[in-house]
N, C-alpha and C positions, 0 to 999 in steps of 0.2 A: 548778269548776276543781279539779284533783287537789292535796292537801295539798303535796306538795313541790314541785309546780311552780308552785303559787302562792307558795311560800316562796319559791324560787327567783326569780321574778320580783320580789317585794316588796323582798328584799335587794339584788338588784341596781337597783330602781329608789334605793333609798337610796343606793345609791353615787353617784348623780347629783343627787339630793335635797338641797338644802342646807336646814338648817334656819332660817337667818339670810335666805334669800332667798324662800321660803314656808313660815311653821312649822305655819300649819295643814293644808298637802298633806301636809308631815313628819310630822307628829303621826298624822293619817289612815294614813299608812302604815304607823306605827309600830305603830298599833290593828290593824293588819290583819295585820302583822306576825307580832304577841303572839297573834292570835285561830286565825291558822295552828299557830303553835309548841303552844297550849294543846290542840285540835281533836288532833295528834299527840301530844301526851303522856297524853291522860288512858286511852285503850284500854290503854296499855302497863305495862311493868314495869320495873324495873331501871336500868339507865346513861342507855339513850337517852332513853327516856319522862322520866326527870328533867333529863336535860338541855334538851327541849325545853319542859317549866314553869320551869326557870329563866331558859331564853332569851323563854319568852313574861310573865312578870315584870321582866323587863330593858327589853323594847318598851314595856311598860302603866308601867312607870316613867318613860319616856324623854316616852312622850306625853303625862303629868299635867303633865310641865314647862309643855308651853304649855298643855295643858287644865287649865288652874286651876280651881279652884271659884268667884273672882269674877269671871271673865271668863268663862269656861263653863261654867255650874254643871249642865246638862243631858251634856255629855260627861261634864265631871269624873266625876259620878255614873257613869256607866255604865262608866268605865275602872276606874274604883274598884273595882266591883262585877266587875268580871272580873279584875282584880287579885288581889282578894281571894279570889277564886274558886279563880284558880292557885295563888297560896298555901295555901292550906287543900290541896290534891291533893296537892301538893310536900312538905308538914308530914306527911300523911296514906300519904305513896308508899312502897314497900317498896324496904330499900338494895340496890343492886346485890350478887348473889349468884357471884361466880367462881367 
């Protein structure tokens, strides 16, 4: 699936997605969310490419909530680890050049 149109689809399934009525569908989307935004940000440079590691940091935070480490310590890991990931490229990204 093409990176924006799987963006596009993930964010609009979150518009229907409660996280109080399945948080692990939520969470799942939120990972897929962050793993679209990350997949777009790291080719890039500048304004967009950082905005989309911040928005794919924002998803991998949102879904530690319920991917805890004592409740799921095999996601937690792996969100972490791609959390981590986007951060380091974001800390590492060159500033927008006007």
């Amino acid at each position: 699936m093409c990176g924006s149109y799987k963006r596009s689809f993930c964010k609009e399934a979150l518009r229907y997605l409660k996280r109080e009525a399945d948080p692990q569908l939520w969470a799942a989307t939120q990972v897929e969310v962050g793993g679209t935004h990350a997949e777009l940000g790291i080719p890039g440079e500048g304004r967009a490419a950082n905005e989309h590691l911040t928005d794919a940091i924002t998803a991998y935070r949102n879904a530690l909530e319920v991917y805890t480490r004592e409740v799921f310590p095999s996601y937690y890991e792996l969100v972490r680890k791609n959390l981590d990931k986007a951060a380091t490229l974001l800390a590492q990204a060159k500033p927008d050049v006007q």
